[in-house]
N, C-alpha and C positions, 0 to 999 in steps of 0.2 A: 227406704228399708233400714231397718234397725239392723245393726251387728250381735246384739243379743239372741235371736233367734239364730242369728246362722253360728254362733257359737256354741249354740246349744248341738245343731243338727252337726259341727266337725267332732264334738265330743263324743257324741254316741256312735260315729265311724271307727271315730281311735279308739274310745274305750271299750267299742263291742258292746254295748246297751245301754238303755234306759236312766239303769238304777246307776252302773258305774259313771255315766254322764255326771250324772249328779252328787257324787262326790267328788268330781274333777273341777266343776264349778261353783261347790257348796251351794247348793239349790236345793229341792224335793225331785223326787222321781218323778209326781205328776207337771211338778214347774217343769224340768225339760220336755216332758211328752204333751204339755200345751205351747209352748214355744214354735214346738216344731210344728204342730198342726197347722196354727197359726199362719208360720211359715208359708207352709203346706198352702193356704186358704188365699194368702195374699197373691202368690200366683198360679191361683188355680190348678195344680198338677200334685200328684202325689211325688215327694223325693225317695220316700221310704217303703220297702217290702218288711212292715212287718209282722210278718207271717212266719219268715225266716232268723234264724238263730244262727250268729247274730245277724239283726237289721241290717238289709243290704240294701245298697243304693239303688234307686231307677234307674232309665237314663237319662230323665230330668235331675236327678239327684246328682249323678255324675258328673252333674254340669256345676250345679250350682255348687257342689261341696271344692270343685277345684277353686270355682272365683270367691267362694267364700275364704278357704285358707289364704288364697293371695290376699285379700281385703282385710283378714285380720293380722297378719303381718306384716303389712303396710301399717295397721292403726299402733301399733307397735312399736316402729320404724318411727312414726311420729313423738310418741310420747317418749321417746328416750332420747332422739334429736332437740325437743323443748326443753327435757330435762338440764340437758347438758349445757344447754342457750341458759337456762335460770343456775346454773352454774350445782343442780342438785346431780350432780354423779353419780350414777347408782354403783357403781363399783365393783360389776361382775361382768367376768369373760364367759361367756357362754359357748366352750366350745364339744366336738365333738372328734375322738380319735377313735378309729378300727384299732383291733387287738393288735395287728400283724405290721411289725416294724415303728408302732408308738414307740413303746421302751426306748428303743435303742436311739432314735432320732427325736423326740421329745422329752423325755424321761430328765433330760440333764438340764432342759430349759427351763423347766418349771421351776428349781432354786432361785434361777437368776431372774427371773419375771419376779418373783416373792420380794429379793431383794431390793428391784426396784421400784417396783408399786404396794408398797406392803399391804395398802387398803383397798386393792383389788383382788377379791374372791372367782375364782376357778370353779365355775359351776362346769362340771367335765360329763359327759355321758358315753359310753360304750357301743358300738356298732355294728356290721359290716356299713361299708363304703355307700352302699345303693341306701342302705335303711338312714346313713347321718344324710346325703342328699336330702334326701325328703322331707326331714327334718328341718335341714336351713330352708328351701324353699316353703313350709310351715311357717317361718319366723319361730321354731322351739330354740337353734342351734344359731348362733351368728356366724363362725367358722367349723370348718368341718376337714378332714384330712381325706383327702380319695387319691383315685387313680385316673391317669391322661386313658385316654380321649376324656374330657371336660365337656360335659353337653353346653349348648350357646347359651342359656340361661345362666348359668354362673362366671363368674370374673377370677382368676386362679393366679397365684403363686406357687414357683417351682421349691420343691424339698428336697428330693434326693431322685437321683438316678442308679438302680442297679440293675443289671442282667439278671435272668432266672439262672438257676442251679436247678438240674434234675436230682434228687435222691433217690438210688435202687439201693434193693440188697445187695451186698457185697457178692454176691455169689453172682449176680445177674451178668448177661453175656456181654454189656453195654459199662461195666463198671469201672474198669481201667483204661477208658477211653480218653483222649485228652478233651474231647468235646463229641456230644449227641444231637442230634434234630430229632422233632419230633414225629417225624416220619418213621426212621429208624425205633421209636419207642410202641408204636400202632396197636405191636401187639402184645403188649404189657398195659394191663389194670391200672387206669389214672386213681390215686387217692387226693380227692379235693379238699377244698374248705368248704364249707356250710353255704348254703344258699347266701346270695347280699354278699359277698365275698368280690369286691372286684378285681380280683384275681381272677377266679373263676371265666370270667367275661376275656382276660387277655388271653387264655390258653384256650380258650373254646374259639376264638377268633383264628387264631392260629393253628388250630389243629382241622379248622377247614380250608384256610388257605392251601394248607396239607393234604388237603383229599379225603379227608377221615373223622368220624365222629368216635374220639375214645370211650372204651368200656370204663363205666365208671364203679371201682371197688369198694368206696365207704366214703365218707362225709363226716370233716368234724372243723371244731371253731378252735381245736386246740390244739397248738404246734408241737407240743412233746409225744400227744396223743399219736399224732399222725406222723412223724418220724418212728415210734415206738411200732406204730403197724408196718412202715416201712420197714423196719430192723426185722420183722415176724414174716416176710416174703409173700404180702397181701397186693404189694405192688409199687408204683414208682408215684414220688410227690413232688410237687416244688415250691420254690422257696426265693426270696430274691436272696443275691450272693450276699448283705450284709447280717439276712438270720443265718443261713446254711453256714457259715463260719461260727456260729454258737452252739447250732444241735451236733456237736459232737454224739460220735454213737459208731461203737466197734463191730456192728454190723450192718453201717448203712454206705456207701459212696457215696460221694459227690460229685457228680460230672456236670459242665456249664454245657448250658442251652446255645447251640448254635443259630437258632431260628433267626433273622428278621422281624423287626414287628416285635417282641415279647419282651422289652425291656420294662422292667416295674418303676412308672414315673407317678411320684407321690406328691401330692399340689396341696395346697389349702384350698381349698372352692367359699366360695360365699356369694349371696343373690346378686345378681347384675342389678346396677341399678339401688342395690339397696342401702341402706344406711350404716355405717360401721360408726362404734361405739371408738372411743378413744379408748379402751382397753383393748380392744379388739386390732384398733389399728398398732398397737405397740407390740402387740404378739405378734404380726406381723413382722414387723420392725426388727423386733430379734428376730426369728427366723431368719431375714436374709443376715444377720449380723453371724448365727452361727453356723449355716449353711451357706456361705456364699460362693461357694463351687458351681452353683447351678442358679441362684439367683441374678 
């Protein structure tokens, strides 16, 4: 079996069609959509519903577009491993960080990475946590920043530890608390982050160990946005304690999460098993050099 075809058939997943396949691969539209026939023909089963907008997998396809992305970031995996054996370095870090707490815990590394590999280019891309996953396991992303629990497919280094902070309106009954559970918050309106948010995932875990599924008030990817609705008495948000210490706001509290369980641990994840770049491995390398509290 060719990787051609099945590169054909992961791009028109990702890109949502045909025609955009084919700019992803500098092809024709009809080169992807004979590739995949093809595909299609060599084991006799349809992958694709294309009927549906966009093309949606079988559950033949389902199958094969998993073992395809693993297959082509393994071929990946090899060619930058040889690279590096022929001593040709390609010289880019391909990582990914979520919005929430890069700044403050990357933001400073990046000078110092510059100054010591100056010929290493920072191919960086933007997230939530679930969406860069999926990413490294694609082979798009070599490292990526998330949150513990770590599924068993990836190999992870520790970054920082902090508690959650609740933020309510100052007016809220909970505000001058010295500390909150989130039992006691039940019945106040959660304001999350955006789906892909692995936050999301720690406080929905913890609010059923709780007994309770929270009323959920609004959804955003933006942290000023969602302290701002916080300050407007839309409802209660959280934050690990090293952002809540920056959204200052004279009409929000801060009161720390008492919970168990809801501490925000931020790792670097990358494939088990898979090949790291010596750019890759030296980002690393600082990291525990500037965090080493937790490494």
């Amino acid at each position: 079996m060719e990787l051609r075809p099945l590169r054909a058939l992961v791009e028109v997943v990702r890109q949502g069609g045909f025609s955009q396949a084919a700019k992803a691969v500098f092809a024709t539209q009809p080169t992807v959509s004979k590739a995949v026939r093809q595909l299609e023909d060599e084991l006799g089963m349809p992958l694709l519903d294309r009927h549906a907008q966009p093309p949606r997998l079988t559950a033949a396809g389902e199958i094969v577009y998993r073992r395809a992305v693993a297959m082509l970031a393994q071929r990946d995996d090899l060619y930058a491993e040889l690279d590096e054996l022929k001593g040709l370095k390609r010289g880019v870090l391909r990582l990914g960080l979520p919005p929430l707490g890069s700044s403050t815990l990357f933001a400073p590394m990046f000078a110092r990475f510059r100054s010591r590999y100056p010929q290493v280019e920072i191919s960086l891309v933007e997230h939530g946590s679930r969406r860069l996953e999926e990413m490294v396991m694609a082979g798009e992303i070599e490292l990526a920043a998330s949150l513990r629990p770590v599924p068993d497919h990836f190999e992870w280094q520790p970054v920082a530890r902090e508690p959650l902070v609740a933020l309510m309106p100052a007016d809220h009954p909970k505000a001058r608390a010295e500390a909150v559970s989130l039992r006691e918050l039940r019945d106040s309106p959660f304001i999350l982050f955006e789906t892909g948010f692995a936050l999301n995932r720690i406080l929905h875990d913890a609010c059923q160990r709780a007994g309770f599924a929270p009323a959920i008030a609004a959804r955003s990817g933006q942290i000023d946005f969602i302290v701002a609705l916080v300050a407007a008495g839309l409802g209660v948000a959280f934050l690990p304690r090293l952002k809540a210490r920056e959204e200052l706001h004279a009409g929000v509290s801060r009161v720390p999460l008492r919970d168990a369980g809801t501490d925000w641990e931020m790792v670097l994840v990358w494939r088990r098993g898979g090949y790291l770049s010596h750019a890759a491995q030296a980002w690393l390398a600082l990291t525990r050099e500037v965090h080493p509290e937790v490494c």
